[in-house]
DRENZA-757697 format. One record per residue: residue in one letter; x, y, z of N, C-alpha, C in turn. Coordinates in Angstrom, 1 decimal, padded with zeros to 4 digits. Example, Ala and Ser with C-alpha at 12.3 -4.5 7.8 and 13.67 -1.06 7.14 Angstrom:
BEGIN
rest, nxx, nyy, nzz, caxx, cayy, cazz, cxx, cyy, czz
A, 013.2, -005.7, 007.8, 012.3, -004.5, 007.8, 013.2, -003.3, 007.8
S, 012.8, -002.2, 007.1, 013.7, -001.1, 007.1, 012.9, 000.0, 007.9
% end
This chain:
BEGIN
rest, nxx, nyy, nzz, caxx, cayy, cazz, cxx, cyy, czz
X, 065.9, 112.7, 033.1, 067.4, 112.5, 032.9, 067.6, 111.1, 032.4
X, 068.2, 111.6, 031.4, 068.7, 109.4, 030.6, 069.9, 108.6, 031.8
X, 068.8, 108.0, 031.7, 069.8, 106.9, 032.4, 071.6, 106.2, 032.1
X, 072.6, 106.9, 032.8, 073.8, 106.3, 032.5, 073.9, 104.7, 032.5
X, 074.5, 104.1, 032.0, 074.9, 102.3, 033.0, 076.5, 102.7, 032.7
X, 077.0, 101.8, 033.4, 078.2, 101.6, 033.9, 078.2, 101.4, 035.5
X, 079.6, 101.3, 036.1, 079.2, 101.1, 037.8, 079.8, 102.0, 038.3
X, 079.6, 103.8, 037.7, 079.5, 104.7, 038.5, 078.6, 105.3, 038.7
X, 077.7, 105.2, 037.9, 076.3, 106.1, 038.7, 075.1, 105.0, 039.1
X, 075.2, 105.2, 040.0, 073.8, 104.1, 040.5, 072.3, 104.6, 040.0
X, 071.2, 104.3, 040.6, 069.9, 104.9, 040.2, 070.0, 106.3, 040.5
X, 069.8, 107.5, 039.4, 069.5, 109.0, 039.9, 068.3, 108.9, 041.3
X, 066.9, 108.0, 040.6, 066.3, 108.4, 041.2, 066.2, 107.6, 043.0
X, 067.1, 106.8, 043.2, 067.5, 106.5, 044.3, 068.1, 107.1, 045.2
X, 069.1, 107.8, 044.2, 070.0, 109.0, 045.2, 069.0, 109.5, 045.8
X, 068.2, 110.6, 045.0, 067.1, 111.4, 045.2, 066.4, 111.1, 046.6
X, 066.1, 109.9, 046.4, 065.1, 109.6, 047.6, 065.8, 109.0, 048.8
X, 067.1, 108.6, 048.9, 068.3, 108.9, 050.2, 067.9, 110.1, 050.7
X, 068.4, 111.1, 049.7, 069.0, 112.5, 050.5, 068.4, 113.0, 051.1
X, 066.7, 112.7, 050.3, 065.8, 113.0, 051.5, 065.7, 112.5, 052.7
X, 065.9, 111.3, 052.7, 065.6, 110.4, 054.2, 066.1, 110.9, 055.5
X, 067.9, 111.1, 055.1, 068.3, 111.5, 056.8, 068.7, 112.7, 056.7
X, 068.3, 113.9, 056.2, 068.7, 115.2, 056.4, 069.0, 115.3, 057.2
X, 068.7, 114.9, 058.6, 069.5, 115.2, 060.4, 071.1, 115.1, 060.2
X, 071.3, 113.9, 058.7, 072.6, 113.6, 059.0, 073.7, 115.2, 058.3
X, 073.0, 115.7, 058.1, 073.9, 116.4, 057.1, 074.8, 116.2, 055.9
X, 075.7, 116.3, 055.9, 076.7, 116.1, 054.6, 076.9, 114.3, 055.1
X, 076.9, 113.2, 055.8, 077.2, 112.3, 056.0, 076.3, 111.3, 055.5
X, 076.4, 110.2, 054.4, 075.4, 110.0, 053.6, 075.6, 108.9, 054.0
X, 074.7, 107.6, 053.3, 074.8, 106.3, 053.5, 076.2, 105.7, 053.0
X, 076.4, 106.0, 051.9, 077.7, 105.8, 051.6, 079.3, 106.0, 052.3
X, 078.7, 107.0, 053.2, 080.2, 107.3, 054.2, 080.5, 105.7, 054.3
X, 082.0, 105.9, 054.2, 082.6, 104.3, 054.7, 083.4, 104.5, 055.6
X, 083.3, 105.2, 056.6, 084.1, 105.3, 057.6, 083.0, 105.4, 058.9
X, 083.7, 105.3, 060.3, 082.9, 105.3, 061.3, 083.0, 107.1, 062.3
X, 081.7, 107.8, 061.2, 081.8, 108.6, 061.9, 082.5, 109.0, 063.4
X, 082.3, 108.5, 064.5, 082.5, 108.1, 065.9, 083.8, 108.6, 066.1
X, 084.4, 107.4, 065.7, 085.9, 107.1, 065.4, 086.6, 108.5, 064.5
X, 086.1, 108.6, 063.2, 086.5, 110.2, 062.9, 086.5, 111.4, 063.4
X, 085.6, 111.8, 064.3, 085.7, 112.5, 065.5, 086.4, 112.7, 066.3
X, 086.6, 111.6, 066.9, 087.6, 111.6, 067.9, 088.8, 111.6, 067.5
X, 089.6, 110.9, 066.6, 090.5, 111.5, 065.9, 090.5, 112.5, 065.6
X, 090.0, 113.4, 065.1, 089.7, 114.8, 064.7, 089.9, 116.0, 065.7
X, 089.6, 115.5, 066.5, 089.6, 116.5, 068.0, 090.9, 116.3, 068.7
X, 091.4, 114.8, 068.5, 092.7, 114.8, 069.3, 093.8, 115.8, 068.3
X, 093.9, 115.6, 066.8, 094.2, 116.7, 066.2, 094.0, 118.2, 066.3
X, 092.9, 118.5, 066.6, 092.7, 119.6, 066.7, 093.3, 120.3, 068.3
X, 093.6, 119.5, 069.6, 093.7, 119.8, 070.5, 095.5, 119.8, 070.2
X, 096.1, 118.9, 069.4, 097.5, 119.3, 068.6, 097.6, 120.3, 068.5
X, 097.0, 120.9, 067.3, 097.4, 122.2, 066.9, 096.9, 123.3, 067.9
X, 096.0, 123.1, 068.8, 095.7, 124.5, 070.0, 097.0, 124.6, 070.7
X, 098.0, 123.1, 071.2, 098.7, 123.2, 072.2, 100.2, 123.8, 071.3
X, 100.3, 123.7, 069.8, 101.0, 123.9, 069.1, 101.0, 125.5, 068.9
X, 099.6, 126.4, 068.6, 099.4, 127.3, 069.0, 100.1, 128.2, 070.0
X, 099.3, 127.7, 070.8, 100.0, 128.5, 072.3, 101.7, 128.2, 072.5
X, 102.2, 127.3, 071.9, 103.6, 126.8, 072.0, 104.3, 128.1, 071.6
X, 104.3, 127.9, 070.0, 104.4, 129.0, 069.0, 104.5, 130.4, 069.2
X, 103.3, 130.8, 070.0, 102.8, 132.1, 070.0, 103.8, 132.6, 071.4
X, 104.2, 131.6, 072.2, 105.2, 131.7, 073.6, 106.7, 132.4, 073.3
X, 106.8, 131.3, 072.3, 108.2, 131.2, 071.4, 108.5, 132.7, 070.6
X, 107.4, 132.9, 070.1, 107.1, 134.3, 069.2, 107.4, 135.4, 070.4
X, 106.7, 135.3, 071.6, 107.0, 136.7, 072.4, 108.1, 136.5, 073.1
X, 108.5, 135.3, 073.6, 109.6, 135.1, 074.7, 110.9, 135.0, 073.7
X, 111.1, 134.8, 072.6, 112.6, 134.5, 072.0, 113.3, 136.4, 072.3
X, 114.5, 135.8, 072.4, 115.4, 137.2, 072.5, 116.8, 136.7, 071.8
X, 117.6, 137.6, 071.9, 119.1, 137.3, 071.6, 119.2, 138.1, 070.1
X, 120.3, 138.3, 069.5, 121.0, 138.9, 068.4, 120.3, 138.4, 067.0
X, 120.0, 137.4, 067.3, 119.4, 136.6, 066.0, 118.3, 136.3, 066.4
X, 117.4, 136.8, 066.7, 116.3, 136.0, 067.1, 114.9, 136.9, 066.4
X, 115.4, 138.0, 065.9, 114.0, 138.7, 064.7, 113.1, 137.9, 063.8
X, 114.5, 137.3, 063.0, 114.0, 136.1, 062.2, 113.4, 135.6, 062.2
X, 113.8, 134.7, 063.7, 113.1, 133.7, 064.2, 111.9, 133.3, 065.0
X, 111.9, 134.7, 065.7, 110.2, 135.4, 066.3, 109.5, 135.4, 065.0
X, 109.7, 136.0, 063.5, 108.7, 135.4, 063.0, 108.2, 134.4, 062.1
X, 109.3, 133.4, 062.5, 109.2, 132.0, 061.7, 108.0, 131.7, 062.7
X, 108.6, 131.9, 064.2, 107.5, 131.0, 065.2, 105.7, 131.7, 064.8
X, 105.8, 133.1, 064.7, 104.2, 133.7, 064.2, 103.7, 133.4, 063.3
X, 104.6, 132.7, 062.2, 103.5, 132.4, 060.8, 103.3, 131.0, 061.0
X, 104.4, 130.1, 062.3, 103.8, 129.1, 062.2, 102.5, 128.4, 063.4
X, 102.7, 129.9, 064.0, 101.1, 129.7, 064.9, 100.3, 130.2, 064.2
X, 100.4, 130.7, 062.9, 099.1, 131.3, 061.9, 098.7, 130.2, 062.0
X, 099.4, 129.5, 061.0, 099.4, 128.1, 060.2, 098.9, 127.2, 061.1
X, 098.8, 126.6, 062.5, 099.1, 126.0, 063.5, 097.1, 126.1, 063.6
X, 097.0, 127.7, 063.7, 095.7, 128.1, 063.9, 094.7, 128.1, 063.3
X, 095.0, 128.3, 062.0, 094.2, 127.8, 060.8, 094.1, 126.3, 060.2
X, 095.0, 125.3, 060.7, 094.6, 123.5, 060.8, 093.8, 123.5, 061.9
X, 093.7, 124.5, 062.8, 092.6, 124.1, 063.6, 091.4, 124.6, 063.7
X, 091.4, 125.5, 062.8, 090.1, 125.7, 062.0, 089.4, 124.6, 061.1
X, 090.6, 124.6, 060.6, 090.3, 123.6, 059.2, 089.8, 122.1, 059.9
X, 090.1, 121.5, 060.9, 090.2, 120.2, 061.7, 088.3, 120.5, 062.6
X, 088.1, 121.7, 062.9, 086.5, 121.8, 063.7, 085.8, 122.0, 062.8
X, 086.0, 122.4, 061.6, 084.9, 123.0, 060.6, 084.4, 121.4, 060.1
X, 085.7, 120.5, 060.1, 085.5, 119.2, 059.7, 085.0, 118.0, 060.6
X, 085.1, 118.5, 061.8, 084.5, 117.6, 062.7, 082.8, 117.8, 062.6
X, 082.6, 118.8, 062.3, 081.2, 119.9, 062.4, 080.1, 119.4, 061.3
X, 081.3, 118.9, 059.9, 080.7, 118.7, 058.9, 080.3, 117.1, 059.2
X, 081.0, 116.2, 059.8, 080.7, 114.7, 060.1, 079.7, 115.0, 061.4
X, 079.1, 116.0, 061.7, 077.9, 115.9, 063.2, 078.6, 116.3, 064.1
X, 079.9, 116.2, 064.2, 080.7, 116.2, 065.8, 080.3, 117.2, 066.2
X, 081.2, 117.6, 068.1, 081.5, 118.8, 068.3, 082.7, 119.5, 068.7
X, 083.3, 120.0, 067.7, 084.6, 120.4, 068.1, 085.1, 121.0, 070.0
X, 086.1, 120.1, 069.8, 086.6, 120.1, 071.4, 087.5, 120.8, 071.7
X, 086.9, 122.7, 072.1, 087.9, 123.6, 071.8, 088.1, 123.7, 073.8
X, 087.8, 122.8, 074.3, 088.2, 123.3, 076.0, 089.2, 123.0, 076.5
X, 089.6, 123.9, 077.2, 091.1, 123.9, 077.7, 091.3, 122.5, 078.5
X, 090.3, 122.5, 079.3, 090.3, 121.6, 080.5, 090.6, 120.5, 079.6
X, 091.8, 119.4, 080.1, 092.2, 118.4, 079.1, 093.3, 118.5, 078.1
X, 093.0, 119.4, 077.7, 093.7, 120.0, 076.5, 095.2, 119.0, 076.3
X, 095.8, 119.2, 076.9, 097.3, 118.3, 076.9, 096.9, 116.8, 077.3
X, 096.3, 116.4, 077.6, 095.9, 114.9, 077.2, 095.3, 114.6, 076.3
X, 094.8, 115.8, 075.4, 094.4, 115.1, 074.4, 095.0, 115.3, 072.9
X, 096.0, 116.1, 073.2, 097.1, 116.5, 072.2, 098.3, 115.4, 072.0
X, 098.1, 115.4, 071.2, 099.7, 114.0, 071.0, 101.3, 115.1, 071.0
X, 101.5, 116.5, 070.9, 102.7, 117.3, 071.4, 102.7, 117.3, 072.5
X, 103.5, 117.8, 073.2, 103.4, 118.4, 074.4, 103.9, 119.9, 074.6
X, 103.5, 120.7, 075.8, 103.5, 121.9, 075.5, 105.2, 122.2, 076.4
X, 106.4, 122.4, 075.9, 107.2, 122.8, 076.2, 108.0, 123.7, 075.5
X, 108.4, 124.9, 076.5, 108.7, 126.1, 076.5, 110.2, 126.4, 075.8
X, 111.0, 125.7, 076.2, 112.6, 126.2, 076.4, 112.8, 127.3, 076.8
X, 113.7, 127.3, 077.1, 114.8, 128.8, 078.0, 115.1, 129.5, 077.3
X, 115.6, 129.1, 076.1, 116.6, 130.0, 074.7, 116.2, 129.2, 073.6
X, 116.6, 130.4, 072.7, 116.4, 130.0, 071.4, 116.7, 129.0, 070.6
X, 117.6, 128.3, 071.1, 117.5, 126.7, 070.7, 117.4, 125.7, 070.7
X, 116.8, 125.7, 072.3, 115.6, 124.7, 073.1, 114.2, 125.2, 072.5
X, 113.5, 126.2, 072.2, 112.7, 126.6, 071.5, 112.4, 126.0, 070.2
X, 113.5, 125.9, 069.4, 113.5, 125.7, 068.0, 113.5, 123.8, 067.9
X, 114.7, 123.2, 069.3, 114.4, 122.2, 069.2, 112.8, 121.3, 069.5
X, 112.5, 122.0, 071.0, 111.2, 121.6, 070.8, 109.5, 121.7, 070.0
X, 110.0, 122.5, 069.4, 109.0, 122.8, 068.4, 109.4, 122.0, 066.9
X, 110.5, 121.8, 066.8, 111.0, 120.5, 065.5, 109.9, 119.8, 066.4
X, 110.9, 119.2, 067.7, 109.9, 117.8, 068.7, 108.3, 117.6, 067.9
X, 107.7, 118.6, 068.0, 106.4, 119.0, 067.7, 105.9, 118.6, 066.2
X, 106.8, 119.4, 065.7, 106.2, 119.1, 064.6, 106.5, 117.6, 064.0
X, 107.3, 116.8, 064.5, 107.9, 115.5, 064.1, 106.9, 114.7, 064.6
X, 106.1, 115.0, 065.7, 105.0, 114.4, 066.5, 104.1, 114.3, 065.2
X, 103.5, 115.2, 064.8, 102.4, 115.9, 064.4, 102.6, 115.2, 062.9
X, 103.7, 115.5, 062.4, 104.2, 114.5, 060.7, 103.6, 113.0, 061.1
X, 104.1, 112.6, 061.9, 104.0, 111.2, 062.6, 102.3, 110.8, 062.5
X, 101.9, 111.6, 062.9, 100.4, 111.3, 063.3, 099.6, 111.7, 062.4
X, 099.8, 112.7, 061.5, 099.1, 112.5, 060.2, 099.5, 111.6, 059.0
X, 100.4, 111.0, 059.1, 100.6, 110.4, 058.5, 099.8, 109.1, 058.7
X, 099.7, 108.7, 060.0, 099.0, 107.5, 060.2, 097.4, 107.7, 059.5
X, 097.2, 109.1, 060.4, 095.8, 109.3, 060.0, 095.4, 108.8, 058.6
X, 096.2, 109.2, 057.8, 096.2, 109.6, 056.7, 095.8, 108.4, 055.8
X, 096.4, 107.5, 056.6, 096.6, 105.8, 055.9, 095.4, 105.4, 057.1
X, 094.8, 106.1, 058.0, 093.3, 105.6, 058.4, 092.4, 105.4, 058.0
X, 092.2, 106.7, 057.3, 091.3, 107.6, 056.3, 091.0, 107.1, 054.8
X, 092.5, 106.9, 054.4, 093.0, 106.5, 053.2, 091.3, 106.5, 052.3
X, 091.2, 105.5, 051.6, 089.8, 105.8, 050.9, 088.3, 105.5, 051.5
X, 088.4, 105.5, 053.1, 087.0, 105.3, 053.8, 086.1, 106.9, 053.8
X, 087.4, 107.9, 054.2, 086.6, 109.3, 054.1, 087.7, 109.8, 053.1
X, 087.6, 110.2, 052.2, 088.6, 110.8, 050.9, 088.4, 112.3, 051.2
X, 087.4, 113.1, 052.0, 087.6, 114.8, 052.1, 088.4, 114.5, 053.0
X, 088.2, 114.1, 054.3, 089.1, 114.2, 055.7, 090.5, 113.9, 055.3
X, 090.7, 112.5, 054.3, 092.1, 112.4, 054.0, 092.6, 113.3, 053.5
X, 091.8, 114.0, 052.3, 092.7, 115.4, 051.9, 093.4, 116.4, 052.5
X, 092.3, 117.0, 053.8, 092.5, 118.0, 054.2, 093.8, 117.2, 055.6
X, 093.4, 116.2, 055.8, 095.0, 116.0, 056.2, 096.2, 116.2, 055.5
X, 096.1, 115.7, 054.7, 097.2, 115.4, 053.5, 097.5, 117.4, 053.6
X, 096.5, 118.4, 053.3, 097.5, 119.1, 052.8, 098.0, 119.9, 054.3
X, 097.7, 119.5, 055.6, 097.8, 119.9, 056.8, 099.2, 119.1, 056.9
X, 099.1, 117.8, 057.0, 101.4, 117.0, 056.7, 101.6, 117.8, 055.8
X, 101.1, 118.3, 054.3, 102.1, 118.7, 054.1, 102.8, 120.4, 054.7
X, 101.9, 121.0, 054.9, 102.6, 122.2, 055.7, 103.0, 122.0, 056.9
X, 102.7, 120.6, 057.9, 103.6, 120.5, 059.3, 104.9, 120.0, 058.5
X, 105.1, 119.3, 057.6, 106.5, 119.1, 057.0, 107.5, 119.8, 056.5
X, 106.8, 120.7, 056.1, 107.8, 122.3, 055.7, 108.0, 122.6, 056.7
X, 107.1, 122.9, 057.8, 107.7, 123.2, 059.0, 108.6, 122.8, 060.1
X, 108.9, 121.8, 059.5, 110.0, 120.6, 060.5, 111.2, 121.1, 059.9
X, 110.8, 121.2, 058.1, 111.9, 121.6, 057.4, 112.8, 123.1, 058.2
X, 112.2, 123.9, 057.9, 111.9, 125.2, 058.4, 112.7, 125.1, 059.3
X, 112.2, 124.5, 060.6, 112.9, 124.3, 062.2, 114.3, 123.7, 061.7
X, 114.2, 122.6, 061.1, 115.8, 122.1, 061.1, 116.5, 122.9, 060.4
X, 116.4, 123.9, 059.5, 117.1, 124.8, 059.1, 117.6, 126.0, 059.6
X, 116.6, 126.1, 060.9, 116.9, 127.4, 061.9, 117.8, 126.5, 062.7
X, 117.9, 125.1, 063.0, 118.9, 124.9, 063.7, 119.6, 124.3, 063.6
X, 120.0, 124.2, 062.2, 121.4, 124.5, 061.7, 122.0, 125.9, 061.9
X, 121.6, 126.3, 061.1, 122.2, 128.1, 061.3, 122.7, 128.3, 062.6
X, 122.0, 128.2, 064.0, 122.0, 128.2, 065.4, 122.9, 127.6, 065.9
X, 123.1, 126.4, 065.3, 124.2, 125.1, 066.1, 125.0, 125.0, 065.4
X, 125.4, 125.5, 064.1, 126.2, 125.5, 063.0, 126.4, 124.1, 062.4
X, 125.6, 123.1, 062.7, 126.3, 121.8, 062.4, 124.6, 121.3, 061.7
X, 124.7, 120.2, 060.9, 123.7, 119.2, 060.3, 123.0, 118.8, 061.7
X, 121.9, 118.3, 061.7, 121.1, 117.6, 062.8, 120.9, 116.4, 061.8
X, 120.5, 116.0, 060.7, 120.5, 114.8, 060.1, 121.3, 114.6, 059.0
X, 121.3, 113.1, 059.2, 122.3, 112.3, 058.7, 122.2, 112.6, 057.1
X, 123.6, 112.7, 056.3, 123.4, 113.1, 055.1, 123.3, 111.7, 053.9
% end
């Protein structure tokens, strides 16, 4: 292979002889600039997010009742799809840095940054689940500026995880407007 210069490709034949070295590591190379460790654990407290987010959702989905509440049972189910599948997406990624995804109950709410509340009716539901998702905006967003260019896949797959908990906030404040008839934010 001809040798490139410039200061994006380093020696081919150096790579070569890395990737042999730590195969134990898997996909995590020398070049990782982030602290595996630390990514992990971040990763799990996310992922214990979205399980408590899950079960939140999926509560909301069987327990809502009232005249208007079809709709809204299945706003709450597509967003424990959604809820369920970031947390796919968040173990598959802890798995790919070495980790082990931390799918055990025991803990589970201390290691989730939501918390798991129920409401009575359908607009204690709606509001605590905005709660939720405002948490969850909040916290990937930090991540996000953690990540920033140390791990650039993790950042991504954050990035497009804010952006669907953000539709979802949207979503919720729009069911409770309709509900409460009035704005919740300031215009």
């Amino acid at each position: 292979m001809a040798e490139v210069q410039g200061p994006f490709l380093t020696d081919i034949e150096e790579i070569r002889r890395r990737a042999r070295e730590h195969l134990s590591e898997g996909s995590v190379t020398p070049d990782y600039e982030g602290d595996v460790e630390v990514a992990v654990k971040l990763l799990n407290y996310a992922l214990a997010t979205e399980v408590v987010c899950v079960l939140r959702y999926t509560h909301h989905y069987v327990a809502a009742q009232g005249i208007s509440s079809e709709s809204v049972r299945q706003e709450f189910l597509e967003h424990a799809r959604d809820e369920q599948r970031h947390a796919v997406q968040l173990a598959e990624r802890i798995n790919q840095l070495g980790g082990n995804p931390n799918f055990n109950p025991e803990g589970l709410l201390s290691r989730s940054a939501s918390e798991y509340v129920e409401g009575t009716n359908l607009v204690e539901m709606l509001r605590e689940d905005l709660v939720a998702e405002r948490i969850a905006v909040q916290t990937y967003q930090e991540m996000v500026r953690y990540f920033a260019n140390h791990d650039p896949t993790t950042r991504r797959l954050l990035e497009k995880i804010l952006e669907n908990e953000e539709e979802h906030a949207s979503d919720l404040h729009d069911l409770l407007v309709k509900h409460q008839g009035k704005p919740m934010l300031d215009s």
